[in-house]
C-alpha angles and dihedrals in degrees: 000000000000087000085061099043086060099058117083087227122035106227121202124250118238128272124283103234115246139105087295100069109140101165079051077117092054101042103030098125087061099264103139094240099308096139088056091045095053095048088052076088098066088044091056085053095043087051090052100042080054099056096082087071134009113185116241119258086259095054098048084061111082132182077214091057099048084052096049089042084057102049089049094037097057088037091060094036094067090045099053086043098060080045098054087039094055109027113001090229120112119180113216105270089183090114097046089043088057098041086053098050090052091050091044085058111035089053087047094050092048103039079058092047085043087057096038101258118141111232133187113254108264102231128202088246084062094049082052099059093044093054087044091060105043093051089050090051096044092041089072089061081057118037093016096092102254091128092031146022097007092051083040070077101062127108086233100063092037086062093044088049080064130210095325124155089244102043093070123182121280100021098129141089124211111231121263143198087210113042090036087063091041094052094044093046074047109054105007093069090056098072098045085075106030094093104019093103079060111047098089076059089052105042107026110023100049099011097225104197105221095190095200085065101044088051090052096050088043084064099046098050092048087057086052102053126086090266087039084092097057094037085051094041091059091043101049088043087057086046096049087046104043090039094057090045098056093044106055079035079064103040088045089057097040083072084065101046103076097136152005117324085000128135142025078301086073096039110155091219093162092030133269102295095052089046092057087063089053097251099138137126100245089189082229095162089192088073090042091055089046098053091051090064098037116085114260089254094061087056101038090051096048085050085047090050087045101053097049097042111045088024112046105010104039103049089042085055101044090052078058103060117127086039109044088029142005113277102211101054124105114277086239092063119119080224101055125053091310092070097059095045087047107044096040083052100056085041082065098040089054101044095051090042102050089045090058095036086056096039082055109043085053085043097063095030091062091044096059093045091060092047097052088059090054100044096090085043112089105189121183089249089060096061099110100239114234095278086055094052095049095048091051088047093059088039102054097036101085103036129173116242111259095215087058098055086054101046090043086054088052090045101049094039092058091053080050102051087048101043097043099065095038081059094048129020097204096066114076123206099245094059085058084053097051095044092056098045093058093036098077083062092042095045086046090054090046094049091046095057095043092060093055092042121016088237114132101193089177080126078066112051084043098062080042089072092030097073099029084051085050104044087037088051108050136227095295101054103007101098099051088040097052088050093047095051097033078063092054104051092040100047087054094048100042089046090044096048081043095057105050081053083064096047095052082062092049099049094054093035088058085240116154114249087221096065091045103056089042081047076051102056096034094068100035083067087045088054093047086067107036085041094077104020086066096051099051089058092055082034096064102025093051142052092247113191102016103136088201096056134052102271096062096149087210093196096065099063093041098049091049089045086054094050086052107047072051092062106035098028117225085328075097093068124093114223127309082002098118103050092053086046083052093050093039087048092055088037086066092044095044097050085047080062109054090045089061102039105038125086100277085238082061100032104047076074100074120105117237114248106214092046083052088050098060090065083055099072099009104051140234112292103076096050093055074052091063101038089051089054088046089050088052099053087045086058105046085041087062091051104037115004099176091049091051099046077055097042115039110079087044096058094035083056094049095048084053095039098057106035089044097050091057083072096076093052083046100056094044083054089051099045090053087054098248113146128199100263098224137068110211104186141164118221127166117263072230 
């Protein structure tokens, strides 16, 4: 931390490796976060060229930009949902959202000034808020359940976790409209206040980096420098392009698709055999995109999960039904196959998340340590140069008081601690109590460590109080009140990590805190209604939750497996199950390990455990996807390295964007009863 303290700007470190890598656009050629590094220095120059004349908290708040917040945020919204409901894994979309609300109001500002129409100067801090609101409202597609724990509820996966002793009749919850908006206005508004009172502490006291928000505002300030127009020219006009290609793409195969294995989707790219085993390029252009975001070493270890798991241990275990398992029992069954992919998932998913959970926790708890022995020295290098003083200025200027935020937790927590048990039986009040009186120090943990390493483990401290709620609670209760739990804890400490990520841009782009936690809340209301509204279009046009077809929601299965295992103990497992979940379990430790140990030249080898586990349970094809869009940026890194470390989050955008806005167009399709008119299907000449 001395290092730091030298230099006139602190400069992030780069990103950790894992599923959460959110400066993946700007390292992607391995360089350890060099291209974000170099263009600090136009933020810097963004930050100074600003200081002649902040707006003021009310003028950073637009009703263009709420309007412009809405139109990303549903947009998104539909995207990360087809993405929760097929594979579970969501790439971090915080830099496109920003590059298309810049886009949604300078063309707005200048379309008025074309015509005529004075408009008021669209500011960096505006870009700011707007980019604020649309990833709150997008970010309850994705952390609000909808792929896991709140579809864990559902009849269907109760009947697919099969007769166990735990999954007793009559523990699930149809979804609702209704009851899914109630339970988010419920539970998401809690955690926008729970570390407010701390976030001077965070960002300014002891200048956590929170590299996801530096690169956000990187990008912001850059848009908003002399050479930002031409930057943001090139990069809108890969977006337009790549977005128009991957939606008519999309809409051309959708004529092909009419039934079952049918389609580009069930091309046999690596022959029958191999596609029977799931290995196929789908031409989904959504997972390209999204490989082309994530790091090489999240689509090297999916294809490394995949691999062993659909290529050596299924098959092995197949050829042992009948022994291992009983051979006349539905594929679905916890007892059958299905146990195996879903419980040495979750061994994976465990063992990579407690080490971390642990490497964190000791992380932050020795960091703090050492800082409260500093905190009585005053060396020269701490003396905060003239750009420092100026952003905690700003920052500091429209606080919230901190009487309010308290007053507002206790409030909302008591709304909570009524409405939730009216919602659910099975979850008593005082485990909502409880819940909300140990999440402010696990969200503060959480926060903490996502500011030194860009890691957010809420998934963590979720599970944490997944399987304490479901062993507390019994066999009767215990499955729908370790979910429901699990969803609390989980919702506070993923909104109050996201938003001191906010605040760090904030912070650098000269925005009000004010207005950003009002932007915050804004669209996570925004987000409680579009949330399920946007579900329940994917819910009644496709088949959710089918692990033979392409919308699996992995999560689901896996989350209800994991109250119950809660609840029963290892009973749950099907034969041998539970020595290959101990030796997957160490597997993930011990790969953790050897990351952290080796030489980085050595380390930075080892494949990541949790990307390895999704394969397990999802299958083969998307990860060829990935690997297919990481093969692309290593290509065009090698011709033109500067032009790629431009390009590519525009054009991966664009690829997402597009294939995953013909959903909403296909669903509508789906829910009027028109199917595509043609079968394209693959057989062998035998």
């Amino acid at each position: 931390m001395k290092q730091e303290r030298r230099r006139k700007h602190p400069r992030p470190p780069p990103p950790p490796p894992g599923l959460e890598l959110a400066m993946a656009p700007l390292s992607r050629d391995g360089s350890g976060g060099r291209e974000e590094i170099r263009e600090l220095d136009d933020a810097e120059a963004g930050a100074a060229h600003a200081r002649g004349r902040v707006p003021p908290w009310r003028e950073q708040l637009t009703a263009r930009g709420m309007v412009a917040s809405l139109a990303v945020g549903a947009i998104y919204s539909v995207i990360v949902m087809k993405l929760v409901l097929t594979t579970g894994l969501v790439p971090t979309l915080n830099v496109s959202a920003a590059l298309i609300a810049f886009v949604i109001l300078r063309g707005w500002t200048r379309a008025l000034a074309h015509f005529g129409v004075a408009a008021r100067p669209f500011t960096r801090q505006e870009n700011t808020v707007v980019q604020t609101c649309a990833v709150a409202c997008y970010s309850i597609a994705v952390g609000g359940g909808f792929g896991s724990y709140l579809l864990a509820l559902d009849k269907k996966t109760y009947e697919m976790a099969g007769e166990t002793e735990g999954n007793v009749p009559g523990s699930y919850k149809e979804p609702g409209i209704v009851w899914m908006t109630g339970f988010l206005l419920a539970v998401s508004f809690v955690g926008i206040l729970a570390l407010v009172p701390l976030r001077k502490i965070m960002i300014i006291d002891y200048k956590l980096t929170y590299p996801s928000g530096t690169a956000t505002a990187v990008l912001i300030n850059g848009f908003h420098t002399p050479h930002g127009d031409a930057m943001a020219k090139h990069q809108v006009n890969g977006f337009t392009k790549y977005f128009a290609i991957s939606f008519l793409w999309s809409f051309f195969q959708w004529f092909y698709s009419g039934g079952d294995s049918c389609g580009f989707s069930q091309f046999p790219t690596f022959g029958l055999l191999a596609w029977k085993q799931t290995f196929f390029f789908d031409f989904s252009l959504t997972y390209v995109g999204a490989g082309m975001i994530c790091s090489h070493l999240v689509n090297l270890s999916l294809l490394v999960g995949a691999i062993l798991s659909w290529g050596v241990m299924w098959p092995l275990i197949s050829d042992l039904e009948g022994d291992w398992y009983p051979a006349n029992i539905p594929e679905s069954s916890m007892r059958s196959l299905q146990g195996y992919k879903a419980f040495i998932c979750i061994a994976l998913i465990l063992g990579d998340g407690l080490y971390n959970f642990v490497k964190i926790i000791a992380f932050t708890v020795k960091s703090l340590l050492g800082r409260s022995k500093l905190k009585n020295t005053k060396k020269e290098e701490d003396i905060p140069v003239l750009d420092d003083l100026h952003r905690n200025e700003v920052f500091t200027r429209d606080s919230l008081p901190t009487w309010l935020a308290y007053s507002g937790y206790i409030a909302l927590s008591v709304i909570a601690v009524i409405a939730i048990p009216l919602m659910f039986h099975e979850m008593k009040w005082y485990y909502v109590v409880i819940a909300y009186v140990l999440a402010p120090a696990l969200g503060f943990c959480n926060a903490y460590g996502t500011g030194l390493t860009d890691m957010n483990m809420a998934y963590n401290y979720g599970k944490v109080a997944l399987f304490i709620l479901a062993a507390w609670a019994g066999k009767d209760s215990g499955v729908v009140a370790g979910l429901v739990g699990c969803g609390l804890v989980k919702s506070l400490v993923t909104i109050s990590a996201d938003l001191m990520h906010d605040f760090k841009t904030g912070h650098l782009t000269l925005t009000s805190p004010r207005s950003m936690l009002i932007a915050q809340a804004i669209g996570t209301a925004m987000g409680c209604v579009i949330g399920p509204l946007t579900f329940f279009l994917f819910y009644n046009a496709f088949d959710i939750g089918n692990p033979e077809g392409p919308w699996k929601a992995p999560y689901a299965l896996i989350y209800r497996n994991m109250a119950i295992l809660g609840v029963e103990g290892f009973s749950a497992l099907p034969l041998h199950c539970l020595q290959l979940c101990y030796g997957f379990f160490g597997f993930a430790v011990a790969a953790n390990l050897m990351r952290d140990l080796f030489p980085p030249k050595y380390g930075r080898w080892v494949p990541l455990p949790m990307a390895m586990g999704v394969p397990f349970l999802v299958g083969a094809s998307f990860a060829i996807d990935m690997c297919v869009g990481s093969l692309v940026v290593f290509v065009w890194h090698m011709i033109d390295g500067g032009k790629a470390a431009l390009m590519v989050p525009a054009v991966a955008s664009g690829l997402i964007c597009g294939d995953g806005l013909w959903i909403f167009p296909s669903a509508l399709l789906a829910l009027a009863k028109i199917n595509p008119p043609l079968c394209m299907a693959f057989r062998s000449t035998h």
